[in-house]
Backbone as CSV, one residue per row, in Angstrom:
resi,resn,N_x,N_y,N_z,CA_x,CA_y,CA_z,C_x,C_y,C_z
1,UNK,130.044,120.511,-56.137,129.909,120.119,-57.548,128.973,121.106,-58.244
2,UNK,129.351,121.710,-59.262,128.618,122.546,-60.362,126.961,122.136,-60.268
3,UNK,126.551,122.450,-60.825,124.932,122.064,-61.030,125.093,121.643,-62.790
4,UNK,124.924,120.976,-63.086,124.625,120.364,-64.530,123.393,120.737,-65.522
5,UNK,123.999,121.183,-66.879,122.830,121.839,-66.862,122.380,121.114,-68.254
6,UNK,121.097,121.267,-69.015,121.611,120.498,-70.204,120.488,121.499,-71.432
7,UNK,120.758,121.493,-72.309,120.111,123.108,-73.485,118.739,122.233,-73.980
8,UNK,117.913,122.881,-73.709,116.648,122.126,-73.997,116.121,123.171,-75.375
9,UNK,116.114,121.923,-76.476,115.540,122.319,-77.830,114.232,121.764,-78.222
10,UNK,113.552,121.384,-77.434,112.336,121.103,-77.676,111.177,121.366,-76.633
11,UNK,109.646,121.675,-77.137,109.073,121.891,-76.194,108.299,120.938,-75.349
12,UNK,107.846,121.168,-74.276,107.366,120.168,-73.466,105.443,119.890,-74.024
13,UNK,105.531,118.749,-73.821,103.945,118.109,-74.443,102.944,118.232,-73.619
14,UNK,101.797,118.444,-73.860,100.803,118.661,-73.031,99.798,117.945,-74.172
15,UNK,99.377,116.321,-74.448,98.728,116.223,-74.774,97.370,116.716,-74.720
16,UNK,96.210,116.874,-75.643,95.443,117.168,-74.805,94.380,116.060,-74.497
17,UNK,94.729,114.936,-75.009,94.165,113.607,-73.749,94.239,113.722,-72.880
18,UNK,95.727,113.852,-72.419,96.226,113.508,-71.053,95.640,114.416,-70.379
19,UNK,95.687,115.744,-70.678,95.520,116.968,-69.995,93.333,117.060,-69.844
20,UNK,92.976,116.031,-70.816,91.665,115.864,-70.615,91.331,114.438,-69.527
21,UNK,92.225,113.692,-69.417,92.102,112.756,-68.760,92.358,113.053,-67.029
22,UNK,92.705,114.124,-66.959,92.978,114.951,-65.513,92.138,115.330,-65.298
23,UNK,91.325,116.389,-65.754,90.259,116.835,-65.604,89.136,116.463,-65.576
24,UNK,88.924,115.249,-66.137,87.727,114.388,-66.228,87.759,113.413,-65.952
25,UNK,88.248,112.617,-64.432,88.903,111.079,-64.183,87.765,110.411,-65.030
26,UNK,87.857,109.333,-65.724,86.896,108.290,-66.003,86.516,107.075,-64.434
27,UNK,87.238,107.118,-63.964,87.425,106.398,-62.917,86.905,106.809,-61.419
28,UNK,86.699,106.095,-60.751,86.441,106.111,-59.020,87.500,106.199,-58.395
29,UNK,88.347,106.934,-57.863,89.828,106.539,-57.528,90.623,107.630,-56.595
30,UNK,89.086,107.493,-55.673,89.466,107.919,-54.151,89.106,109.521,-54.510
31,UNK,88.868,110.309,-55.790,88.736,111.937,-55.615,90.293,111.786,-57.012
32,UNK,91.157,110.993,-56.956,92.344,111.509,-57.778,92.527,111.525,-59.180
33,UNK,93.145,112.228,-59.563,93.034,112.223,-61.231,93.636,111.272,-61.799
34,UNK,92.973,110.065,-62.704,93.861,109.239,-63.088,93.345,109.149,-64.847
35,UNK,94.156,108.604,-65.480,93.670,107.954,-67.075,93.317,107.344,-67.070
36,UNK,92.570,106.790,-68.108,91.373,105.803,-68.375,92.024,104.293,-68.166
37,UNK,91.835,103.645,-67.405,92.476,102.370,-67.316,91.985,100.937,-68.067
38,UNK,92.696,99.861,-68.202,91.555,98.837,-68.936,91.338,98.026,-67.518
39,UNK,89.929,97.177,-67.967,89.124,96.776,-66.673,89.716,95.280,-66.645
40,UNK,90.735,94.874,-65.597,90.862,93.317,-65.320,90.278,92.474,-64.500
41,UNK,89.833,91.374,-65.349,88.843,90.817,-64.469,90.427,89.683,-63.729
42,UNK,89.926,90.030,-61.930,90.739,89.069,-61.235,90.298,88.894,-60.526
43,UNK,90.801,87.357,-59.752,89.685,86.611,-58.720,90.836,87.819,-57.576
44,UNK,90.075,87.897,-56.030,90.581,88.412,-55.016,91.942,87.418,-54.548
45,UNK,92.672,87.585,-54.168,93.685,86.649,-53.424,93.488,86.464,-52.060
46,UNK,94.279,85.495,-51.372,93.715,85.224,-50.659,94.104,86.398,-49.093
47,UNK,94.881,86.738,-49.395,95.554,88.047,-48.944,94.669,89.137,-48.737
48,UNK,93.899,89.444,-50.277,92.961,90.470,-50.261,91.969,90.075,-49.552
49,UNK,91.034,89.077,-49.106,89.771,88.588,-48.479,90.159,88.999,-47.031
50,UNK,91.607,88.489,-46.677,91.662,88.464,-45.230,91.608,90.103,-44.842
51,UNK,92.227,90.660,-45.847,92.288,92.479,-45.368,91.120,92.852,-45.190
52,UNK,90.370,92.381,-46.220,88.973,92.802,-46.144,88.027,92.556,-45.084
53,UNK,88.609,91.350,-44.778,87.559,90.856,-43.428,87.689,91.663,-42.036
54,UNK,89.986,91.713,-42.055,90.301,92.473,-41.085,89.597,93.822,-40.736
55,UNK,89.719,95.127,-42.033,89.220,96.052,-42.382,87.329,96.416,-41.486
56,UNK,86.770,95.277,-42.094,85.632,94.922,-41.496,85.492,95.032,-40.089
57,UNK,85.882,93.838,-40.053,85.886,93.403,-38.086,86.255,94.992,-36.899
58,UNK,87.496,95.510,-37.472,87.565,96.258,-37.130,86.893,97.533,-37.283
59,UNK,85.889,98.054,-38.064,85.144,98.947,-37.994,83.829,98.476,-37.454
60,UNK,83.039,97.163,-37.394,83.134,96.610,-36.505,82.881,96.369,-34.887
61,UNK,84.255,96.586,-34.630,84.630,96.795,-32.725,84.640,98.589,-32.737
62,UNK,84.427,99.427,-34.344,84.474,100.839,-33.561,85.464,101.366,-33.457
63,UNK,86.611,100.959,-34.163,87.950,101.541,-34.059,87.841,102.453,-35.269
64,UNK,87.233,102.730,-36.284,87.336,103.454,-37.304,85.916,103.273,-38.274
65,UNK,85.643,104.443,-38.709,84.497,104.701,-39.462,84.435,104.530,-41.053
66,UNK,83.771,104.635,-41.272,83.845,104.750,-43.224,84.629,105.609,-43.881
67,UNK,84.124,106.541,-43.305,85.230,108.084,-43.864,86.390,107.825,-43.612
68,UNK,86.871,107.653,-42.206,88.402,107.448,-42.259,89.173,106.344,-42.981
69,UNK,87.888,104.885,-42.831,88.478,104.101,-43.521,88.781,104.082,-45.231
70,UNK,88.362,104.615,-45.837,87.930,105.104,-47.108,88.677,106.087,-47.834
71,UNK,88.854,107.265,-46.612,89.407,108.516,-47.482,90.525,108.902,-46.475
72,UNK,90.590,108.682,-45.150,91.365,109.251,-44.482,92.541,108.369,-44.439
73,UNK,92.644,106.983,-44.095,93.114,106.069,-44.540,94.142,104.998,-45.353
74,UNK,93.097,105.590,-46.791,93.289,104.096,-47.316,93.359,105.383,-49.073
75,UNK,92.902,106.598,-49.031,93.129,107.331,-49.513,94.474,108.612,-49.125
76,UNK,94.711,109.558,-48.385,95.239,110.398,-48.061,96.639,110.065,-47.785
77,UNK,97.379,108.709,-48.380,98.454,108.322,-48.122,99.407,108.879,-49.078
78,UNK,99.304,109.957,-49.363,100.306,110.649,-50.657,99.926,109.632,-52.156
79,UNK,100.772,110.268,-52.935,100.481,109.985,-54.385,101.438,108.709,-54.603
80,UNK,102.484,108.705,-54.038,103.600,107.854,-54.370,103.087,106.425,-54.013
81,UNK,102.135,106.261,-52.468,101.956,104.964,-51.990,100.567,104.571,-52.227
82,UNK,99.611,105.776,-52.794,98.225,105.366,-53.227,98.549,104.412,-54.818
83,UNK,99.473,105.305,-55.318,99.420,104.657,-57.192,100.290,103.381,-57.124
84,UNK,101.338,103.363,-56.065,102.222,101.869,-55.762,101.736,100.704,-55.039
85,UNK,100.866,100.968,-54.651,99.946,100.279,-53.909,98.895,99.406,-54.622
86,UNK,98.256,98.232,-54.602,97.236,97.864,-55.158,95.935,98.765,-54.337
87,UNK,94.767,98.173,-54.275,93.619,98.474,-53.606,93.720,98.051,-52.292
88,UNK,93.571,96.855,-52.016,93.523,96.220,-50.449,94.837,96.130,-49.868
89,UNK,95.992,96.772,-50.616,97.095,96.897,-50.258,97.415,98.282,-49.597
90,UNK,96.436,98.955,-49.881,96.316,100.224,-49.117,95.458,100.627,-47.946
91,UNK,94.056,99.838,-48.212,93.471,99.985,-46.989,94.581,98.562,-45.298
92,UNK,94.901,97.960,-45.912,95.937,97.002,-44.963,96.929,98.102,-43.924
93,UNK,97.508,98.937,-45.221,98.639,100.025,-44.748,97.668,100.933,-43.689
94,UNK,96.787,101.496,-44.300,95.673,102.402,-43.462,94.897,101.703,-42.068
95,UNK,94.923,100.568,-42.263,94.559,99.939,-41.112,95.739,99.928,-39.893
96,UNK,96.693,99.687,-40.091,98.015,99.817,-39.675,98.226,101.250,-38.740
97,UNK,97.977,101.950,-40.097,98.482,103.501,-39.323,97.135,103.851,-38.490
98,UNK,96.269,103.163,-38.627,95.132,103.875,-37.472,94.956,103.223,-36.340
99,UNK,95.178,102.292,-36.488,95.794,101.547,-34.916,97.241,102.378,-34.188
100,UNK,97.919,102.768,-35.271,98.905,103.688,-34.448,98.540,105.003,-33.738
101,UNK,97.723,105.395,-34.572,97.477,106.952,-34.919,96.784,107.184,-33.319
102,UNK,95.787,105.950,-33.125,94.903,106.148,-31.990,95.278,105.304,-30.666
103,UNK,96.460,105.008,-30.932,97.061,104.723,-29.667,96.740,103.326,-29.470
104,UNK,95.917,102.672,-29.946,95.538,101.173,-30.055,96.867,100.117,-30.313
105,UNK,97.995,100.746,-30.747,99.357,99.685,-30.624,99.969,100.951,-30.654
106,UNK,101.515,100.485,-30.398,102.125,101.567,-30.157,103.178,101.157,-31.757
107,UNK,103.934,102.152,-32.238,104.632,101.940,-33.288,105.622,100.705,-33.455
108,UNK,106.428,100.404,-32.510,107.343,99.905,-31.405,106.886,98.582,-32.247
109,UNK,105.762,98.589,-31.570,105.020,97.063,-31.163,104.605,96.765,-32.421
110,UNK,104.180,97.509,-33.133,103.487,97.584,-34.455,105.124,96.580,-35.411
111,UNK,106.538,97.520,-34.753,107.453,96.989,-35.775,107.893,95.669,-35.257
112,UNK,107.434,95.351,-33.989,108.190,94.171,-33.303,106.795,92.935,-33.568
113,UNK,106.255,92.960,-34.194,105.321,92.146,-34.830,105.659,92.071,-36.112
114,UNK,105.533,93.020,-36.763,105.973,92.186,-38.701,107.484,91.722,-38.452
115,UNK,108.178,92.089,-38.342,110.085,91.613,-37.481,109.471,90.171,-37.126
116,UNK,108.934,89.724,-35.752,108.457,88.541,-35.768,108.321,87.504,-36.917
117,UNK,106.902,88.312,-37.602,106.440,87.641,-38.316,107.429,86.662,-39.778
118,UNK,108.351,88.119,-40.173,109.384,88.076,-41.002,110.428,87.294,-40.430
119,UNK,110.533,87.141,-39.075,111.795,85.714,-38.600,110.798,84.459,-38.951
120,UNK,109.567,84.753,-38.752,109.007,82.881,-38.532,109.153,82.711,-40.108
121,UNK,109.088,83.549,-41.320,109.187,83.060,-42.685,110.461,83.402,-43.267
122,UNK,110.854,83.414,-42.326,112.714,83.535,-42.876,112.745,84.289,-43.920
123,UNK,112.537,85.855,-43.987,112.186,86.584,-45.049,112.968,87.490,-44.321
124,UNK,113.594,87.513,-43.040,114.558,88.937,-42.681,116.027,88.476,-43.462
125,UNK,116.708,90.291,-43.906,117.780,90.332,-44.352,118.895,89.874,-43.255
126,UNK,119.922,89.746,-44.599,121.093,89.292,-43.711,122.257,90.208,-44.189
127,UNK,122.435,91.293,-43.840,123.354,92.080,-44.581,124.712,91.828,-43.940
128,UNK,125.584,91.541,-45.140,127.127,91.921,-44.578,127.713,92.804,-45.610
129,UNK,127.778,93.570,-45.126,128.161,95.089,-45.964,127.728,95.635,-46.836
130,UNK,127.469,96.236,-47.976,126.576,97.266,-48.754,127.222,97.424,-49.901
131,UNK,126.648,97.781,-50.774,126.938,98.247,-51.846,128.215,98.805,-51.936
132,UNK,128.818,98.805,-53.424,130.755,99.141,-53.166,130.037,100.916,-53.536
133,UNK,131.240,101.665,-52.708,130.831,103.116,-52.770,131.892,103.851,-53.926
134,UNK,131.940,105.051,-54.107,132.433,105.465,-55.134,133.447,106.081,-54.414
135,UNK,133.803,106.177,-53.183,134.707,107.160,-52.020,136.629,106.370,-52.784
136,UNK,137.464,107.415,-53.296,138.755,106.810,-53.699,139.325,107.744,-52.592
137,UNK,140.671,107.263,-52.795,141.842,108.117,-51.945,141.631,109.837,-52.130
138,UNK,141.519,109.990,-53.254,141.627,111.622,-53.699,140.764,112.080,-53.527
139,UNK,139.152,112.007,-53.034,138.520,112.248,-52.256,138.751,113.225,-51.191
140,UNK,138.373,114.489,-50.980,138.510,115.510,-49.680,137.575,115.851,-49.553
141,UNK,136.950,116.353,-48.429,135.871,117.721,-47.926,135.949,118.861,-47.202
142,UNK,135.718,119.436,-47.315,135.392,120.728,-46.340,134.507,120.967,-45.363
143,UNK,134.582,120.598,-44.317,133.645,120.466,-43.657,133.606,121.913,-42.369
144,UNK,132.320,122.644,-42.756,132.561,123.788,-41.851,131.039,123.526,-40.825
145,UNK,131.632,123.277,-39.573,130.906,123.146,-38.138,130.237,124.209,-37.630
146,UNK,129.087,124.254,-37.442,128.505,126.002,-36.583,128.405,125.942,-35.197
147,UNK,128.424,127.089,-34.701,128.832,127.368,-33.213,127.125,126.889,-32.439
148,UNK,125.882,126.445,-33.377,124.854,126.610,-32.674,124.504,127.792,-32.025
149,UNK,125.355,128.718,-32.203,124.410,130.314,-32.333,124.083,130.998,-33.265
150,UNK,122.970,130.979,-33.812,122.208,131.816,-34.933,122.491,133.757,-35.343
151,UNK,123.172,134.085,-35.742,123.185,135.389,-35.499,121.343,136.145,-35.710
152,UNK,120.902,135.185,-36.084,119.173,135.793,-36.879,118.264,135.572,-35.560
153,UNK,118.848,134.710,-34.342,117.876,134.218,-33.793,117.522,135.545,-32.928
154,UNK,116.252,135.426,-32.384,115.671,136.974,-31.695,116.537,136.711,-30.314
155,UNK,116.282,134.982,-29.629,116.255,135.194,-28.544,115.409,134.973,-27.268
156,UNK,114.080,134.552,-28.031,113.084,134.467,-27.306,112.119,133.622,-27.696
157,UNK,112.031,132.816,-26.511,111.030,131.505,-26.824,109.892,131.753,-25.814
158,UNK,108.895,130.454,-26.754,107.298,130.713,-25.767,107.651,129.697,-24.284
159,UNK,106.949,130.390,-23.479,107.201,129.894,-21.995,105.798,129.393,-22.075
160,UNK,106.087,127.585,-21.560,105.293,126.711,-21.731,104.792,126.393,-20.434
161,UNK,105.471,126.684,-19.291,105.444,127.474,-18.047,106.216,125.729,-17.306
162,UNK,106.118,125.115,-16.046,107.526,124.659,-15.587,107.149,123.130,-16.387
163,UNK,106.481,122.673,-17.078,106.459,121.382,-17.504,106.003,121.704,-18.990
164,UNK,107.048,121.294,-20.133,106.613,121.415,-21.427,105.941,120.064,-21.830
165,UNK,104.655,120.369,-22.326,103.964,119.209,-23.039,104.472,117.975,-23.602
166,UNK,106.117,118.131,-23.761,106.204,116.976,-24.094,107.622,116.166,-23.333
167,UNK,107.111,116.922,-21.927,108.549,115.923,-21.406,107.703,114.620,-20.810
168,UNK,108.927,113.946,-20.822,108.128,112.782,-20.882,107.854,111.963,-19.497
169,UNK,107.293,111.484,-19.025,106.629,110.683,-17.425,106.588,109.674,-17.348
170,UNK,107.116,108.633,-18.596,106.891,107.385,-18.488,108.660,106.692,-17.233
171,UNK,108.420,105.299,-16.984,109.353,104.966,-16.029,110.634,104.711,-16.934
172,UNK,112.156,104.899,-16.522,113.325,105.296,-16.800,113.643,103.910,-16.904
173,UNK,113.738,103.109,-17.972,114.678,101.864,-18.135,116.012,101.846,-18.269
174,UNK,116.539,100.417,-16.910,117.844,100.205,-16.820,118.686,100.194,-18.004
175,UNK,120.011,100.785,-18.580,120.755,100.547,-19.595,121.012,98.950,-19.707
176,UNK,121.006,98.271,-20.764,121.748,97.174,-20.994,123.242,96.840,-21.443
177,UNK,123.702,97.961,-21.616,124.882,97.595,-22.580,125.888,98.477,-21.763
178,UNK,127.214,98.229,-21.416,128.269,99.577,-21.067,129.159,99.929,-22.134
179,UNK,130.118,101.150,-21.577,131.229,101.125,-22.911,132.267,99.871,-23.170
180,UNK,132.409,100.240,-24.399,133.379,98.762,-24.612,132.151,97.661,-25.696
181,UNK,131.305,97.595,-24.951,130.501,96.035,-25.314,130.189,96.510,-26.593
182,UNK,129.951,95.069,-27.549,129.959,95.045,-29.090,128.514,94.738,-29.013
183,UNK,127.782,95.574,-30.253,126.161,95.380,-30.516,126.086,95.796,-31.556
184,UNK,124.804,95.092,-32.084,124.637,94.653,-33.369,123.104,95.981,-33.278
185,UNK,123.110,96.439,-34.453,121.929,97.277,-34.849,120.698,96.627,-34.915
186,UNK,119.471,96.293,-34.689,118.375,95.283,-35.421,117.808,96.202,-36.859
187,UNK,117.469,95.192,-37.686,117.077,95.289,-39.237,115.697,95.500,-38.875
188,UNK,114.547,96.524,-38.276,113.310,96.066,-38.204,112.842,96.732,-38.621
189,UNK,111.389,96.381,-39.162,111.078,97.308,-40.352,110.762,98.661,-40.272
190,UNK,110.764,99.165,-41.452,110.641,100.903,-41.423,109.616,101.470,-41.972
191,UNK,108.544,101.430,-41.124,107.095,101.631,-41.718,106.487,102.907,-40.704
192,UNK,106.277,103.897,-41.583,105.424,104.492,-40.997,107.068,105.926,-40.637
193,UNK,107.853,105.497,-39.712,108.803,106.271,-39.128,109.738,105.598,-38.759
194,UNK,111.008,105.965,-38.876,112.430,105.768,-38.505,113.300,106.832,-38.679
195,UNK,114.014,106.698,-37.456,115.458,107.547,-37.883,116.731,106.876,-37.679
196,UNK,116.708,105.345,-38.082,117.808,104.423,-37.653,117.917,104.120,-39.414
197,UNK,119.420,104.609,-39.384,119.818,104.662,-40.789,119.619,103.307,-41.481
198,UNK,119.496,102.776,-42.651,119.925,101.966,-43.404,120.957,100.877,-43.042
199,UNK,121.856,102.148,-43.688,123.617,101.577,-43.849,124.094,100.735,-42.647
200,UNK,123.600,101.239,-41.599,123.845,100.682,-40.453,122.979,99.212,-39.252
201,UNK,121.791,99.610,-40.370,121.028,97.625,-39.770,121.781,96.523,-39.916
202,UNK,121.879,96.002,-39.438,122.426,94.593,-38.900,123.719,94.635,-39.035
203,UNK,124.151,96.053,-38.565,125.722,96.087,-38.736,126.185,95.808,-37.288
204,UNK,127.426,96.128,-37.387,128.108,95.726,-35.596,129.121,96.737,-35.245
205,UNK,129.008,97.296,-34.182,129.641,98.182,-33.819,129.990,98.174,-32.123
206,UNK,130.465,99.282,-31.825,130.935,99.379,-30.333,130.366,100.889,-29.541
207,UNK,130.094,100.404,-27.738,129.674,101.073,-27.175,130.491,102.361,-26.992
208,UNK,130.142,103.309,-27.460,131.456,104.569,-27.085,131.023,105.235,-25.933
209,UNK,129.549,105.180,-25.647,129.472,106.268,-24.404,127.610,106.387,-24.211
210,UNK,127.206,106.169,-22.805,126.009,106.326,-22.884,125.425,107.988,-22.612
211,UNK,124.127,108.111,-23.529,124.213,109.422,-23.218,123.042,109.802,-21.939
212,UNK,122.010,109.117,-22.469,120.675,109.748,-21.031,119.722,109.182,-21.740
213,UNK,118.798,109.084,-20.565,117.492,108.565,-21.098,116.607,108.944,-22.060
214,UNK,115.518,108.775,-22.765,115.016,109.477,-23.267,113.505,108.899,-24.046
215,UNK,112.606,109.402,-24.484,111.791,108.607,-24.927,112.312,108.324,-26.245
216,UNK,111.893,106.643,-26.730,112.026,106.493,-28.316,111.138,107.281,-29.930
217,UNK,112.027,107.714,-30.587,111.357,108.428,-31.542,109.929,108.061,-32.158
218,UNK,109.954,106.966,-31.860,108.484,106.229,-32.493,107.820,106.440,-31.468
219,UNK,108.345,106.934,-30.349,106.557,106.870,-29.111,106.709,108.282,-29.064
220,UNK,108.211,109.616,-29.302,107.853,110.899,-30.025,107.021,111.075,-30.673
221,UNK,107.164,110.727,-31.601,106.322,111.063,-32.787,104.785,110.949,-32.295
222,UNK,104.821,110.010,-32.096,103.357,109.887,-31.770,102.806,110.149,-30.257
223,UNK,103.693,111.701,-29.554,102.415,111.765,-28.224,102.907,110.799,-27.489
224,UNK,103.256,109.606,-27.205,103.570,109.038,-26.070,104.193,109.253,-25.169
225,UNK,103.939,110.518,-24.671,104.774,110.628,-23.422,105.000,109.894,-22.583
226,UNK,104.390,109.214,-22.057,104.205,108.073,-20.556,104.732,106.907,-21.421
227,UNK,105.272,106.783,-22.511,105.846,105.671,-22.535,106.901,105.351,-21.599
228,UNK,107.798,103.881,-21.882,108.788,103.905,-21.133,110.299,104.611,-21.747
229,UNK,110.767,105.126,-20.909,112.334,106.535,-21.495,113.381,104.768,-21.364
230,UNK,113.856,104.950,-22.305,115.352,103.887,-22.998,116.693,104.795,-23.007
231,UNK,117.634,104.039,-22.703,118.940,104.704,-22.288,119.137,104.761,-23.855
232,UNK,120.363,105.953,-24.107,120.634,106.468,-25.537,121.857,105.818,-25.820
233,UNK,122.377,105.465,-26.822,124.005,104.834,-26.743,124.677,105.688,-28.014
234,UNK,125.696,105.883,-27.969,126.545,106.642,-28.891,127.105,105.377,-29.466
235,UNK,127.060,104.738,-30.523,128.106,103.575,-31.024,129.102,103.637,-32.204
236,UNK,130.153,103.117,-32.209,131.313,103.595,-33.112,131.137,102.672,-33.986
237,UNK,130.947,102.558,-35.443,131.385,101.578,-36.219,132.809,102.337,-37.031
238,UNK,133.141,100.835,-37.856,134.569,100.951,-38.870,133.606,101.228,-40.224
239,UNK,134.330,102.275,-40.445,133.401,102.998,-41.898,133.805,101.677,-43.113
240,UNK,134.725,101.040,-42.811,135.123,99.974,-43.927,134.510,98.676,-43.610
241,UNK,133.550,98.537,-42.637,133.105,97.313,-42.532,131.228,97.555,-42.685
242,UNK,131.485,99.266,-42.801,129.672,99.724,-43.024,129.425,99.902,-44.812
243,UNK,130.646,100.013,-45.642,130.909,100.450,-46.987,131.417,99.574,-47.770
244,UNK,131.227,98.743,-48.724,132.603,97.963,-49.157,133.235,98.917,-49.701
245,UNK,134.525,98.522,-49.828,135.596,98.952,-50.627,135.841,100.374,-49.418
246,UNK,135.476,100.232,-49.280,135.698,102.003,-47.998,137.364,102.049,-47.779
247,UNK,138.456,102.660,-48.477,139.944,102.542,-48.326,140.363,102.994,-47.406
248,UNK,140.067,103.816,-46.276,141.010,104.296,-44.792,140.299,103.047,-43.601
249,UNK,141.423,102.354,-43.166,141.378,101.076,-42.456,140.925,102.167,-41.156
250,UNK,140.968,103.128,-40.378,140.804,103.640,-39.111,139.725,104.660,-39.222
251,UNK,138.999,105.130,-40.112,137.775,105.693,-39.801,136.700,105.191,-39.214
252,UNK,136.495,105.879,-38.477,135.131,105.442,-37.647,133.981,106.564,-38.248
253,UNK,132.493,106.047,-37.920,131.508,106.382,-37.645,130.829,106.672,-36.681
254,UNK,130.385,106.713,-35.907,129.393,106.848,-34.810,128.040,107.731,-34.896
255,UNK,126.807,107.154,-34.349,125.411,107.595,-34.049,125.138,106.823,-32.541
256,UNK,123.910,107.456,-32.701,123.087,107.198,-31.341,121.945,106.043,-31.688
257,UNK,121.790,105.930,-30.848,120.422,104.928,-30.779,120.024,104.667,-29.645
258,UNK,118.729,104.427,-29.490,118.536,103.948,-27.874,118.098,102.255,-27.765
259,UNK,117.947,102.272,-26.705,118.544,100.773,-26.029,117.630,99.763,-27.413
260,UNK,116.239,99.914,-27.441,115.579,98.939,-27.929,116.086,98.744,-29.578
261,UNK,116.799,99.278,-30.096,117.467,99.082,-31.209,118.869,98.477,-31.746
262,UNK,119.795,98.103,-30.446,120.830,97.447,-30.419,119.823,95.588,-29.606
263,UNK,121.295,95.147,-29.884,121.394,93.431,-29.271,122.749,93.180,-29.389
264,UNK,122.956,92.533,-28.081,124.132,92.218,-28.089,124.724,91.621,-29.231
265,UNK,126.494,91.932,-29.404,127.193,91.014,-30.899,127.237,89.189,-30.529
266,UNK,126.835,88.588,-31.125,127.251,87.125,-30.736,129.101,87.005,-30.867
């Protein structure tokens, strides 16, 4: 598709409030530049006390200091989740990720607790199919595949010598599922890291093929080597039961996932 372009006849504004209100925060607000805000007086909720206490307790037992709690934290969470965020809604998040960060829960566990929590208040989704897509019959692509050889590549990698830092040592869990068997994706939450699509939570699909063990991306990410390695599954879904309106009755989909992210289909 073209790039869209559109004739711009006017110039762009640079108040110079605004542009003084950057430069001169009126505000306390972690180091960031913000505009002058008005001051609301509100009682704490009861939400906010408990973070606060949590926050506490735990610096505390020594799991985290002022600085980190403060700026490393509850500050340094990008721009998007510091300004979307209330106040104690951020140090909560920061408390979260520093229990991950330092190995004190593992991500896993971190998601198989709010999941919990979200079944006991009946607040998990129930998706049966998605949004209607814009895909019609006349619809084509071009799809060009690469050989995975780089013509640019030199050729030469660093020798990490016979064990690379990040293979992994933890013990090899039994597969649960074979080919054939029907499993359902779990919906659990996506905080912090995921690479388990959307479109595809609490969908249902089929076993096409197991691939090998491997560690889970959430104990990747974070250094866990010695976690425990989960068998990988290749699973096929019907692109018309992942899409509404999706018009070719025989397309399939397929991804991977490893074991702790499927459950059997009822």
């Amino acid at each position: 598709m073209p790039a869209i372009h559109q004739a711009q006849d006017w110039p762009y504004e640079v108040p110079h409030t605004l542009y003084e209100a950057y430069i001169w925060p009126t505000h306390d607000v972690g180091g960031q530049p913000y505009a002058p805000q008005i001051f609301e007086e509100k009682e704490d909720e009861e939400w906010e006390n408990n973070v606060y206490i949590t926050c506490e307790v735990l610096g505390f037992r020594g799991m985290w200091n002022a600085e980190e709690r403060r700026r490393r934290y509850a500050n340094d969470i990008g721009l998007t989740l510091y300004y979307g965020f209330p106040y104690n809604a951020r140090w909560i998040w920061g408390a979260a990720k520093m229990l991950v960060d330092k190995n004190y829960v593992s991500l896993l566990e971190l998601q198989g607790k709010i999941a919990e929590i979200r079944e006991r208040l009946g607040v998990n989704s129930n998706r049966r199919g998605h949004a209607p897509s814009n895909i019609n019959h006349g619809d084509t692509t071009k799809i060009h595949t690469g050989t995975g050889k780089s013509p640019s590549s030199p050729g030469k990698y660093i020798d990490y010598g016979p064990t690379p830092p990040w293979e992994p040592t933890g013990e090899v869990q039994p597969a649960r599922f074979k080919v054939g068997d029907r499993v359902r994706v779990k919906d659990l939450p996506a905080i912090f890291y995921t690479r388990t699509q959307m479109y595809v939570r609490n969908m249902t699909g089929t076993i096409a093929a197991l691939t090998y063990p491997d560690l889970v991306p959430a104990d990747e990410a974070w250094d866990r080597y010695d976690a425990p390695q989960e068998q990988y599954y290749i699973v096929r879904f019907q692109q018309k039961d992942l899409w509404a309106e999706y018009p070719f009755e025989n397309d399939t989909l397929q991804s991977e996932y490893p074991d702790m992210w499927l459950e059997a289909a009822d």
